[in-house]
TITI-597434 format. One line per field, with one value per residue (C-alpha): residue number from 1; residue in three letters; chain; x, y, z. Coordinates in Angstrom, 3 decimals. Each point is the difference from the previous one (the first is absolute). Layout:
REM residues N
num c(NUM; ...)
residu c(ala; ...)
chaine c(A; ...)
c1 c(X; ...)
c2 c(Y; ...)
c3 c(Z; ...)
//
This chain:
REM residues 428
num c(1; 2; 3; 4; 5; 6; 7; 8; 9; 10; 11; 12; 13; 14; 15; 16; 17; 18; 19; 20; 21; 22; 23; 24; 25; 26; 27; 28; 29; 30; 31; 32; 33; 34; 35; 36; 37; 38; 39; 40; 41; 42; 43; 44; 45; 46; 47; 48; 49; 50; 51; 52; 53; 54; 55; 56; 57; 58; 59; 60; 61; 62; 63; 64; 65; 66; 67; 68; 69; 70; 71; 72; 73; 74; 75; 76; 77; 78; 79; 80; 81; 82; 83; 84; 85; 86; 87; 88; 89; 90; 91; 92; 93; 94; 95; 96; 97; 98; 99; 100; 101; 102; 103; 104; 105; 106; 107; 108; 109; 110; 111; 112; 113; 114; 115; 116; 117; 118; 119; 120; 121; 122; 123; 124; 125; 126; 127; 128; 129; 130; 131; 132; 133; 134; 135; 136; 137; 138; 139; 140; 141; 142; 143; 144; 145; 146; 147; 148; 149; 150; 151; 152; 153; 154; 155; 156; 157; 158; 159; 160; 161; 162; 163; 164; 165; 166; 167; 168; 169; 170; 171; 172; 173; 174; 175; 176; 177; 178; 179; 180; 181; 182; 183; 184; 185; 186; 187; 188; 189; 190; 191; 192; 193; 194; 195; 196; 197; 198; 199; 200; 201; 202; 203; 204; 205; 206; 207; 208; 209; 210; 211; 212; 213; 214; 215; 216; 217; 218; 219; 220; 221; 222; 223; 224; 225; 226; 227; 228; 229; 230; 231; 232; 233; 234; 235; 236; 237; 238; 239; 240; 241; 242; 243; 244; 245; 246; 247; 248; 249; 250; 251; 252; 253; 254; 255; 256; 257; 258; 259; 260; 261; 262; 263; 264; 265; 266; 267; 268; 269; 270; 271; 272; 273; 274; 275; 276; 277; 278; 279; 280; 281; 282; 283; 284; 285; 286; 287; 288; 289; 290; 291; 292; 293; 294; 295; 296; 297; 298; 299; 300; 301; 302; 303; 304; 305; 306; 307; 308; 309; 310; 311; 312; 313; 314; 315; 316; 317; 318; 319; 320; 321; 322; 323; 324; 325; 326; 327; 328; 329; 330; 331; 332; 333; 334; 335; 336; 337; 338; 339; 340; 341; 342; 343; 344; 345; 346; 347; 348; 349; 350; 351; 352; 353; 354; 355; 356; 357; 358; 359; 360; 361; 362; 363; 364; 365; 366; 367; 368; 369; 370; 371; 372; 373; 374; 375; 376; 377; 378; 379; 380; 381; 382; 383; 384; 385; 386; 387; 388; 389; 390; 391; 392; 393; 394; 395; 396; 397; 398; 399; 400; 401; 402; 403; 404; 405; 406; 407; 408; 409; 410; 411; 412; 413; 414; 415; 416; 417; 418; 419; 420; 421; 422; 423; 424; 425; 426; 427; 428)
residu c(unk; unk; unk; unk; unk; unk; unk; unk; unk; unk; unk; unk; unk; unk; unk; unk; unk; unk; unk; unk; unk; unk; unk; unk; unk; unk; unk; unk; unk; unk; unk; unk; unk; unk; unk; unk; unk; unk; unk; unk; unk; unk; unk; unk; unk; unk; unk; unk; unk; unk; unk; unk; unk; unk; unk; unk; unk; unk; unk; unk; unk; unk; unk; unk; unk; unk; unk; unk; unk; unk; unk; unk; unk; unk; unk; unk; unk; unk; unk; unk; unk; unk; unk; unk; unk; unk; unk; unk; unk; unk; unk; unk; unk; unk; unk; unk; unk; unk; unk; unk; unk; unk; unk; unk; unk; unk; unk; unk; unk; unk; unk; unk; unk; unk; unk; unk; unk; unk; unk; unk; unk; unk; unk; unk; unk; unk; unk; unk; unk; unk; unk; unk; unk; unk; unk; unk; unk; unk; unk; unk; unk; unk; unk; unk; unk; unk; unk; unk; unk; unk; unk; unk; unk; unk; unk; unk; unk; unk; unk; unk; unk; unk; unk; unk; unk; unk; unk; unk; unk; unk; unk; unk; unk; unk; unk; unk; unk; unk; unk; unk; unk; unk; unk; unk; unk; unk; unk; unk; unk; unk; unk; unk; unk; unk; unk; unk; unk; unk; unk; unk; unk; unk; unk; unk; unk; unk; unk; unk; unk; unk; unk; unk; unk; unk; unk; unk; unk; unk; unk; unk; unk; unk; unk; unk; unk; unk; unk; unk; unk; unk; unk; unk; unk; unk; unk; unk; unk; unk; unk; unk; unk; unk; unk; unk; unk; unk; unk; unk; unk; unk; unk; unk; unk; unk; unk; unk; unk; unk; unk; unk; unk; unk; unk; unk; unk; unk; unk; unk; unk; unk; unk; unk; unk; unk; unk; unk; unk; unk; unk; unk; unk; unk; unk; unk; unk; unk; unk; unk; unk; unk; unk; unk; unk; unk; unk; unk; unk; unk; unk; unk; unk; unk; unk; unk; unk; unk; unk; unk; unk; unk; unk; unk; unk; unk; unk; unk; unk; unk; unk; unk; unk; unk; unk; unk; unk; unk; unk; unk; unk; unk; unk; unk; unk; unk; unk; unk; unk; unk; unk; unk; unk; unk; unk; unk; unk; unk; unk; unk; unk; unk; unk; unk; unk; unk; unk; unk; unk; unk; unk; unk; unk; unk; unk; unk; unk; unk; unk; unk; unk; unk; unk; unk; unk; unk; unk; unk; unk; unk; unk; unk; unk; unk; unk; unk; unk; unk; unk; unk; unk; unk; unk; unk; unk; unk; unk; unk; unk; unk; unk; unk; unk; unk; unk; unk; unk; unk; unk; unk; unk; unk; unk; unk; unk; unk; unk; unk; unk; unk; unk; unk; unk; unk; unk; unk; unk; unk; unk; unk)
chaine c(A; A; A; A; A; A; A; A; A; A; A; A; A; A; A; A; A; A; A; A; A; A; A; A; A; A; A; A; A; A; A; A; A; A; A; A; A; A; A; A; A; A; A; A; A; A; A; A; A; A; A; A; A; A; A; A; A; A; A; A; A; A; A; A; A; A; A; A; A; A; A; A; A; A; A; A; A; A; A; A; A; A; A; A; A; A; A; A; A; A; A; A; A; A; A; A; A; A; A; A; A; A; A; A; A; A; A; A; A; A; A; A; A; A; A; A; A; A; A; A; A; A; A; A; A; A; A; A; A; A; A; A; A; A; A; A; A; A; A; A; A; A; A; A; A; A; A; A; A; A; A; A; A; A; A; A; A; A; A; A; A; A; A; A; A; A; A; A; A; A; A; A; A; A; A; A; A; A; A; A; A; A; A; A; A; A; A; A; A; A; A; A; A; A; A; A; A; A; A; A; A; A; A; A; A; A; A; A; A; A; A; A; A; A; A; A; A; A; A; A; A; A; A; A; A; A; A; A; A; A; A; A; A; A; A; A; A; A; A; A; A; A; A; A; A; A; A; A; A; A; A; A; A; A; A; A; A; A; A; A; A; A; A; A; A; A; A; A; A; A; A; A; A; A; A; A; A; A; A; A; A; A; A; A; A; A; A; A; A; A; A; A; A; A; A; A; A; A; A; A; A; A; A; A; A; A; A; A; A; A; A; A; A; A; A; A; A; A; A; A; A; A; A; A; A; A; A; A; A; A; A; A; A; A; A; A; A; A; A; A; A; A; A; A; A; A; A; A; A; A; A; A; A; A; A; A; A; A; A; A; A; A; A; A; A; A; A; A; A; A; A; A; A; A; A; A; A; A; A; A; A; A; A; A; A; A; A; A; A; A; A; A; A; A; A; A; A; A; A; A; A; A; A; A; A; A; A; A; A; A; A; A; A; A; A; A; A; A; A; A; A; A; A; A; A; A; A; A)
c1 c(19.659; -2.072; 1.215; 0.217; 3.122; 1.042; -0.766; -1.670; 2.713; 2.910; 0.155; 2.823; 0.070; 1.562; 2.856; 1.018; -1.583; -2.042; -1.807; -1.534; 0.201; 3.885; 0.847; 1.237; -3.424; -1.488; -3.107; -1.255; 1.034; -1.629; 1.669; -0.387; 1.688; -0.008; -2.020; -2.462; -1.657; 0.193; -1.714; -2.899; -0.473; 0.177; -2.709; -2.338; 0.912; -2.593; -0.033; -0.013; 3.036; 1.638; -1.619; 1.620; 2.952; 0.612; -2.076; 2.645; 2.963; 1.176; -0.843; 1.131; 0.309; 3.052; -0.967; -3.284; -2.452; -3.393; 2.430; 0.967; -3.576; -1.262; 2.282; -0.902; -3.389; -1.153; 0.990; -2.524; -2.811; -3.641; -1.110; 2.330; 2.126; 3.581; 0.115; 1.381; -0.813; -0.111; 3.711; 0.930; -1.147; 2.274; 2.815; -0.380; 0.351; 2.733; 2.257; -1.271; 0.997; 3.766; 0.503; -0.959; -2.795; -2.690; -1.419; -2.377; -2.470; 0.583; -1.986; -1.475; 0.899; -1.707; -1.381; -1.988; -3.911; -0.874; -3.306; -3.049; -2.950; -3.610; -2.951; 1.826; -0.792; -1.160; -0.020; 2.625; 1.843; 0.334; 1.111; 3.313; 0.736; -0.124; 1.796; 2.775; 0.299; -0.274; 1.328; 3.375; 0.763; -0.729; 3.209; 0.907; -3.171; 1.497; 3.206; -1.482; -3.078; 1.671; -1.434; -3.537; -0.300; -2.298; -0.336; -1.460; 0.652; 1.403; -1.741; 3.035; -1.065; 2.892; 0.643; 0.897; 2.661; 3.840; 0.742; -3.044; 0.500; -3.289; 1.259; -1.443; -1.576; -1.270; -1.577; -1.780; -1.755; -0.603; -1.802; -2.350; -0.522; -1.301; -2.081; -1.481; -0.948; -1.813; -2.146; -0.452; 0.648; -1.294; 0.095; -2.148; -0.572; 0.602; 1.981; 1.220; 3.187; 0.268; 3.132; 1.884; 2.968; 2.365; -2.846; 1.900; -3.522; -1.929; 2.588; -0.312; -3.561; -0.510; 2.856; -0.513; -4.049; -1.119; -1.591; -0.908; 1.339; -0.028; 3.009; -0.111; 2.628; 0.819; 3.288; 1.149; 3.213; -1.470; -2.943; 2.625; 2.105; -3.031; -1.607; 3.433; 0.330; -3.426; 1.221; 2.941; -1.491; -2.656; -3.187; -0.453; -3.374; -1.150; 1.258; -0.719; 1.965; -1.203; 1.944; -3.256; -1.240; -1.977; -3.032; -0.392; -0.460; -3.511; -0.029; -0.916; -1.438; 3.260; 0.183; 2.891; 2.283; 3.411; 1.415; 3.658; 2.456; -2.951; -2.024; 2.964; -0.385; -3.958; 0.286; -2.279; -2.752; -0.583; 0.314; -4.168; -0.332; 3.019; -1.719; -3.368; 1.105; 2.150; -3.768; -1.985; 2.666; -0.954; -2.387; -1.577; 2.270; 2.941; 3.004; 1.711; 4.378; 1.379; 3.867; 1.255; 2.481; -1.919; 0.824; -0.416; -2.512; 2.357; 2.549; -3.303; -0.974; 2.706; 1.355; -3.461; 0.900; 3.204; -1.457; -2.915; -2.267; 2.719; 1.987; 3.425; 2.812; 2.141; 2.553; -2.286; -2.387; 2.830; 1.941; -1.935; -3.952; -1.559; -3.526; 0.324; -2.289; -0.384; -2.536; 0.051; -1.445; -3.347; -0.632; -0.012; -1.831; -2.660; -0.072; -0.671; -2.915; -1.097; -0.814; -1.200; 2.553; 0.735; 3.554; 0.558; 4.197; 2.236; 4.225; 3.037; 2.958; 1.824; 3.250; 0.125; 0.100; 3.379; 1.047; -0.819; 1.710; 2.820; 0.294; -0.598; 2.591; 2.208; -1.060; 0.994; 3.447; 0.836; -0.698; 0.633; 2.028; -2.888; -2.703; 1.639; 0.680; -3.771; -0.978; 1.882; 2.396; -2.506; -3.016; 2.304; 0.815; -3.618; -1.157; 2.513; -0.742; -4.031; 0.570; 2.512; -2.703; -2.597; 1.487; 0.669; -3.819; -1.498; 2.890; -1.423; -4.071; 0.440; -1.696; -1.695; -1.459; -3.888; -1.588; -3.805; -2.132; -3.391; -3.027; -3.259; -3.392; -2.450; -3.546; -0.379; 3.300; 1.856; 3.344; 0.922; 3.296; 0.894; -0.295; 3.348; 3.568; 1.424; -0.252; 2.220; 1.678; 3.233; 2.432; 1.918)
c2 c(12.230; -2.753; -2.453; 2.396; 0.157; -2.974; -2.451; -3.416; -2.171; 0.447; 0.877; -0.752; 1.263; -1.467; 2.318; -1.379; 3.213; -0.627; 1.436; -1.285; -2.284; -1.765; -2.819; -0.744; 0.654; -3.399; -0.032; -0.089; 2.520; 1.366; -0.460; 2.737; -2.050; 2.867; 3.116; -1.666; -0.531; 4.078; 0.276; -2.313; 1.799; 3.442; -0.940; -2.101; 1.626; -2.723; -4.112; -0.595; 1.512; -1.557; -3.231; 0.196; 0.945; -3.333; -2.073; 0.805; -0.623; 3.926; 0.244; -3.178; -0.974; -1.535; -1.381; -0.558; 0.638; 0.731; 1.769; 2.452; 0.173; 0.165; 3.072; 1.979; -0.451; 3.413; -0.136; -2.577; 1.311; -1.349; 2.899; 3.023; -1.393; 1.286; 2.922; 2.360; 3.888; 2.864; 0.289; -3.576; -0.299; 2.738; -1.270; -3.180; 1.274; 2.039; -2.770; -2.167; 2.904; 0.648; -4.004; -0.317; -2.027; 2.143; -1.490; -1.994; -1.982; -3.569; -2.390; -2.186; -3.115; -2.816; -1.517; 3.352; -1.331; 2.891; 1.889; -2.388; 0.827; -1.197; 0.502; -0.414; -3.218; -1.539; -3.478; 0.594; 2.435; -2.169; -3.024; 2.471; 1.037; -3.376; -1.358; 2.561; -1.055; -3.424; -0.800; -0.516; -3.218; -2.567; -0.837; 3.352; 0.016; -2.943; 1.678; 2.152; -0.907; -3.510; -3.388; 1.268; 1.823; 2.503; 3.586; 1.410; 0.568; -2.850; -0.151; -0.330; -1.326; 0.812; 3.058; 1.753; -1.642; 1.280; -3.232; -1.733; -3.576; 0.322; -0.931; 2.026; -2.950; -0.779; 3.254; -0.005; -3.644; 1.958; 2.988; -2.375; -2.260; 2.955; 1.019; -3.655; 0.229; 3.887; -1.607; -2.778; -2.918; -3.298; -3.409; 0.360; 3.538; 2.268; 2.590; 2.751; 1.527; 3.246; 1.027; -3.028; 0.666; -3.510; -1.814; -0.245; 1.079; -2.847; -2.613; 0.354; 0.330; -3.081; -2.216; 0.799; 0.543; -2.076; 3.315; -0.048; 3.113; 2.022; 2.898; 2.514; 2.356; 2.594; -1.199; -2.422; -1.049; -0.422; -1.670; -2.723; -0.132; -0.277; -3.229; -1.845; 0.758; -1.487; -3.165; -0.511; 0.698; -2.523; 1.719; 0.845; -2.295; 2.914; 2.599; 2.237; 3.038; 2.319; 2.867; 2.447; 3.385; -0.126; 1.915; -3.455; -1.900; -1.631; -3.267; 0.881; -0.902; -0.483; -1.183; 2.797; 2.442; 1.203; 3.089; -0.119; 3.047; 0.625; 3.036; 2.612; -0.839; 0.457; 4.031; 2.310; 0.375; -3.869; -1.035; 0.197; -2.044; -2.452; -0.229; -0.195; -3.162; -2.331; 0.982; -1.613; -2.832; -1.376; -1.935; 1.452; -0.703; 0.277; 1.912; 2.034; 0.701; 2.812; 1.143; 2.711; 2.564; 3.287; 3.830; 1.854; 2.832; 3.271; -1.543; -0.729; 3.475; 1.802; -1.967; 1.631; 3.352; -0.605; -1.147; 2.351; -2.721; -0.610; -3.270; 0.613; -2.572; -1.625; -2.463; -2.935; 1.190; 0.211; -3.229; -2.114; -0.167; 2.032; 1.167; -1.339; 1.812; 0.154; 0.564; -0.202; -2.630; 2.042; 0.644; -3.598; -0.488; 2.375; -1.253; -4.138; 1.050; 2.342; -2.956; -1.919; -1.908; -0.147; 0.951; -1.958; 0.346; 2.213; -0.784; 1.989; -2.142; 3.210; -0.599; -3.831; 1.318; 2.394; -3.082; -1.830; 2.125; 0.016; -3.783; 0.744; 2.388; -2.170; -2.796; 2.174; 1.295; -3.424; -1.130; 3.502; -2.066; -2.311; 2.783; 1.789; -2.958; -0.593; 3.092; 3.216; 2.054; 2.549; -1.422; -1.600; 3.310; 0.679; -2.733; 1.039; 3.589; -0.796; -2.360; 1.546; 3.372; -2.099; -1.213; 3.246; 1.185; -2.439; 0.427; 3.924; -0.839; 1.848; -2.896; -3.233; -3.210; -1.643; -3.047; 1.021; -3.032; 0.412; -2.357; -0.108; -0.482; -2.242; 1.580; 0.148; 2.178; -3.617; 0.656; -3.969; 1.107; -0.911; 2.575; 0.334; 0.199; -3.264; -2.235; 1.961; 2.914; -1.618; -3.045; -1.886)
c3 c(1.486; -1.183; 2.730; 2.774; 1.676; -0.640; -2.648; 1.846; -1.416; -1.470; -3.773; -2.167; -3.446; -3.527; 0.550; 3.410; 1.994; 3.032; 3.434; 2.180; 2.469; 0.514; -1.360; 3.978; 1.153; -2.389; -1.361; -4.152; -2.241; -3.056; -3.045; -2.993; -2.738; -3.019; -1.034; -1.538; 4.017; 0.593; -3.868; 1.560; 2.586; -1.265; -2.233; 2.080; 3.311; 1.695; 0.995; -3.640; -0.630; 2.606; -0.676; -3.826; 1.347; 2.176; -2.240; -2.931; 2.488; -0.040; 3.668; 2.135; 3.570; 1.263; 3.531; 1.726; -2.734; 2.558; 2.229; -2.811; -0.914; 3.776; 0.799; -3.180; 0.658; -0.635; -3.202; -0.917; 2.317; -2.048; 0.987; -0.649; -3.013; 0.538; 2.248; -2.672; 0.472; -2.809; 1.443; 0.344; -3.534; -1.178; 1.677; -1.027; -3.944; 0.910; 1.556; -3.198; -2.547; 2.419; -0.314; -3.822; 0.554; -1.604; -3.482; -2.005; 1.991; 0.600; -1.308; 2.662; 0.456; -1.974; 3.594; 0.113; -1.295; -2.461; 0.808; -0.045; -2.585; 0.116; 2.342; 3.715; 1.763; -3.827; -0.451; -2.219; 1.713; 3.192; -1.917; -1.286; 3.472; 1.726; -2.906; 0.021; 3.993; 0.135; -3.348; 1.270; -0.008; 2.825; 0.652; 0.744; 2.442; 1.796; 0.038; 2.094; 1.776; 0.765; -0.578; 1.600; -3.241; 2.171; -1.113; 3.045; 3.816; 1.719; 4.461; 1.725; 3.731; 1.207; -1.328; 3.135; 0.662; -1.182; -1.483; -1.013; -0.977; -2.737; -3.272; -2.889; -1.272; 3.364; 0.364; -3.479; 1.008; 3.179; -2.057; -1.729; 2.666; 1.751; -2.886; -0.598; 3.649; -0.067; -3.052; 2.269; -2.698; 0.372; -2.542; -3.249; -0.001; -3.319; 0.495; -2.567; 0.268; -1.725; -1.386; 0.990; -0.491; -0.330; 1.675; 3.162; 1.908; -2.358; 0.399; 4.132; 0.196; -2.269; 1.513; 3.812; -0.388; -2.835; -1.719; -3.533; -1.198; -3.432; 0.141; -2.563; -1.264; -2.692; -0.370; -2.457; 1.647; 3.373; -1.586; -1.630; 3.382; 2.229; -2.297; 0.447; 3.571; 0.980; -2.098; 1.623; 3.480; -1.271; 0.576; -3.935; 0.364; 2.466; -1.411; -2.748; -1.451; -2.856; -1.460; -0.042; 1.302; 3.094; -2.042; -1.868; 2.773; 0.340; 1.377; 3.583; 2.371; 2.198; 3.738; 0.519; -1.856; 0.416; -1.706; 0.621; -1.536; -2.373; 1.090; -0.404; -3.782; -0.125; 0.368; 1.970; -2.497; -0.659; 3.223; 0.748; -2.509; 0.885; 3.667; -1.803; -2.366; 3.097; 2.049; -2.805; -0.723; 4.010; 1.502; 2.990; 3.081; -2.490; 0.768; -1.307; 1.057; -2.160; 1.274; -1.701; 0.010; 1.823; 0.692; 2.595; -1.392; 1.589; -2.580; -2.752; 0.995; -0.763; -3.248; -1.636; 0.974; -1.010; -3.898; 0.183; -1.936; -2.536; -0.058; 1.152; -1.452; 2.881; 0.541; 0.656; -2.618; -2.856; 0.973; 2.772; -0.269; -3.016; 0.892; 3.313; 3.098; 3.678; 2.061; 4.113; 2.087; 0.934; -3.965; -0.630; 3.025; -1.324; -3.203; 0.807; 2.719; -2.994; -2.333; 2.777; 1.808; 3.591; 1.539; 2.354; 0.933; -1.013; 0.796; -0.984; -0.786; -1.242; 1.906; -1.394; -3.419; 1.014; 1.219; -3.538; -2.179; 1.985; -0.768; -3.433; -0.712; 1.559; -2.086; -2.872; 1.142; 0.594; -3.375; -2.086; -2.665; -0.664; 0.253; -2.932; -2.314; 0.143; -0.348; -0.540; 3.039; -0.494; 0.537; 2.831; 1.059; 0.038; 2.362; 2.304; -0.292; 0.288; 3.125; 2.235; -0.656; 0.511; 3.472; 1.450; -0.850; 2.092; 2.687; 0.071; -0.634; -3.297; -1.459; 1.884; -0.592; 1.402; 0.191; -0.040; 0.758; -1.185; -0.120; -2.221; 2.345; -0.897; -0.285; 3.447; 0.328; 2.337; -1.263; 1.032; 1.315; 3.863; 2.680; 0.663; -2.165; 2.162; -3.282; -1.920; 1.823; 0.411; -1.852; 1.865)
//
């Protein structure tokens, strides 16, 4: 059987038929609201067919969405697919051809970015992609994200605890303040903040450290929504945002550099150069604090083997982050000392971004009405889909997320940083 004994949840089909698990015995159950989720299936037997069939609302969840998600797990395993054999396959086509679900294709839902054309990792190219992410709306962002407007991990302090009292907000001025303290920030330095997001890393530095700063982004929304975020925060005299790629920039030198969210968009071919251009944008002594999303190279490993050199098309890929890349912690490591930086700390904050997304989705559930009237209840459906995934995959170090701190020595290889990580290994 495809499930194994038992399916992981119940299941409850359009016809009123179920298994599974009880009713009595609680928990979510999987809804299979018509043929049309079978047709999917039977045709893309993989995450993307079960991606199109939640994302076009013929597969829903009634009940703990992660929980559904958490207990069929194996279904969405990054690095088996669905764990369909020769025999599962065939059984799967008979039940679909006994139910009279067999037919026609179905066309993907509109959410669903088509294949991407040009040179990979093009100027051009990349603009599409971050546009067809980010191009949402910003009141949709703030929907979910909250009124940090911060599209990254949040550093919870007290994120062992069962109930911790850490706002989201709270814990997103903790990220930053964290990050304004690795780059060791002080008044009337110029720092560059690449792919910056809403400005909420700009806006702190310059507010709580008097930093000129010049943030740069791809995106025209969060370009617009960044500007008018500095003004009203009042720091628009030190503070500078420019929709542009990060190959135009040229203005160095800068005192210190943050790459926030940014590098899982670069891809694994540009990213010498990417490490080569933020090592010639700062002065000697500069630093450098990139935090991105990482994976752990068995997973890396056996993805390739998995593609055999050829691009395979996956949930996040079709719906999420076009073009987008990881690479694990050492890789980057390898590549910044390549070019000629020093690394000089490295810190997981994987488990604070399961805790994130978890106040994300919830952020979303909670306001599900307003999500779709400014946007669509797929691409709704999508964001919920993508995040409650997302959450799991750091709860189960399928994927992780780095802050790499890395300086540029002066001639004399003094990296100017102190001797120890007191200044900046903890926020109160």
């Amino acid at each position: 059987m495809i499930f194994g004994a038992e399916p992981p949840v119940r299941i409850r089909a359009w016809d009123g038929s179920s298994l599974g698990p009880s009713e009595s015995e609680g928990g979510p159950t999987l809804v299979i609201r018509n043929r049309r989720a079978l047709r999917r299936l039977v045709w893309s037997p993989n995450e993307v067919g079960m991606a199109r069939a939640f994302v076009s609302g013929d597969l829903t969840v009634e009940g703990d969405f992660i929980g559904a998600l958490d207990r069929m797990l194996h279904l969405f395993d990054a690095t088996q697919g669905l764990h369909l054999s020769s025999a599962d396959k065939r059984l799967l086509v008979a039940s679909a051809m006994r139910l009279g679900a067999i037919g026609s294709n179905p066309p993907p839902p509109p959410e669903e970015m088509r294949p991407t054309t040009g040179m990979l990792h093009s100027v051009r190219r990349d603009a599409a992609a971050i546009g067809h992410h980010y191009n949402v709306g910003n009141d949709f962002y703030r929907l979910v994200l909250g009124e940090s407007m911060t599209y990254s991990c949040a550093y919870w302090p007290d994120l062992d605890a069962a109930n911790p009292a850490t706002t989201l907000e709270q814990a997103q001025t903790g990220k930053v303040e964290l990050i304004a303290r690795k780059l060791g920030l002080k008044p009337g330095m110029r720092m560059l903040d690449v792919g910056c997001g809403w400005g909420t890393m700009a806006i702190h530095a310059a507010r709580e450290y008097g930093v000129h700063v010049v943030g740069v982004t791809n995106s025209h929304e969060q370009a617009v929504g960044a500007a008018k975020r500095a003004a009203a925060a009042g720091v628009a005299d030190l503070v500078e945002i420019r929709e542009q790629d990060y190959r135009d920039i040229d203005d160095g030198p800068y005192d210190a550099i943050s790459s926030i969210g940014m590098a899982e968009h670069v891809g694994t071919d540009q990213w010498r150069g990417y490490a080569e251009l933020l090592y010639g944008l700062l002065k000697p002594g500069g630093r450098l604090l990139s935090h991105q999303i990482t994976q752990p190279p068995t997973v890396t490993d056996t993805l390739q083997s998995r593609r055999q050199g050829k691009p395979e098309r996956t949930f996040i890929t079709a719906y999420v982050f076009p073009d987008g890349e990881l690479q694990s912690v050492g890789w980057i490591s390898d590549q910044l000392e390549t070019v000629g930086f020093e690394v000089r700390d490295v810190e997981s904050l994987r488990e604070h971004y399961a805790r994130t997304l978890r106040a994300w989705v919830s952020n979303l559930e909670q306001n599900w009405s307003e999500a779709v009237r400014l946007t669509s209840v797929g691409r709704a459906r999508v964001w919920r889909l993508y995040m409650a995934g997302s959450a799991l995959a750091f709860d189960r170090n399928r994927i992780a997320i780095h802050q790499v701190l890395a300086v540029r020595p002066d001639r004399k290889g003094h990296s100017h940083m102190p001797a120890t990580r007191a200044s900046y290994a903890t926020v109160d």
